[in-house]
C-alpha positions, 0 to 999 in steps of 0.5 A: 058502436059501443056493445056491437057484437063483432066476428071475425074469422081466418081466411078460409073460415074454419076459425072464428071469433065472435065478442061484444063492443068495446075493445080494451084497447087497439096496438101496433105490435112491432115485436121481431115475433109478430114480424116473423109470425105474420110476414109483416112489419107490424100487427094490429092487435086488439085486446078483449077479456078472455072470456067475453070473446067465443072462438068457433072451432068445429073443425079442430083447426086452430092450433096453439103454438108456444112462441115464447116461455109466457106466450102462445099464438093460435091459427089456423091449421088449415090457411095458416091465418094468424089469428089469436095471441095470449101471455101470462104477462097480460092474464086473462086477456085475448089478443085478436088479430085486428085484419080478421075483423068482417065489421069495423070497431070504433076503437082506433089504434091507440101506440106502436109497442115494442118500437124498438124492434121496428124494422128499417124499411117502413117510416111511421108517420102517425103521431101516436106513441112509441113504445119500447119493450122496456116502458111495456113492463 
């Protein structure tokens, strides 16, 4: 699937993503922050160059909310979809909500990250590896 072009949107489909094949890369996030911001025990995050994705928002309904000093996370304001995130600590790159997606990408996740914030009640049994904040800096 290599120079697909591939969409995505929140649940309601006021914000949209659209970016050509391949991927930088495909995570789990276990950060406390993803866990909070999306209710879950980790994210599936994949990693685009900012300018190779094209948001559609003819709306006005994506909001940007800083959730940390080099971090900020966009959604929709109208469903509440967690959709975008983007720091400092990884310029220049879009990180795109991996559920979104409306096609399948050929990239498989390739780690958990911030593994040691993992919550206790979910067991990972893939052999993938397990990142710690620590190894991501």
């Amino acid at each position: 699937m290599a120079n697909d072009k591939i969409s995505g949107s929140c649940l309601c489909g006021a914000v949209t993503v659209a970016f050509d094949t391949p991927v930088k890369w495909v995570a789990h996030c276990h950060c406390s922050q993803c866990q909070r911001a999306h209710g879950a025990a980790f994210v599936t995050w994949l990693g685009v160059d900012e300018q190779q994705a094209q948001i559609g928002d003819p709306e006005g309904k994506l909001i940007w909310f800083a959730s940390s000093a080099p971090a900020r996370r966009g959604f929709c304001g109208r469903c509440g979809s967690s959709l975008f995130f983007t720091s400092s600590r990884w310029p220049g790159e879009l990180h795109i909500v991996r559920a979104c997606l409306h096609q399948a990408i050929e990239t498989e996740p390739m780690a958990h990250v911030f593994y040691d914030t993992h919550v206790d009640w979910v067991s990972i049994n893939d052999t993938l590896p397990k990142k710690t904040a620590a190894e991501l800096s």
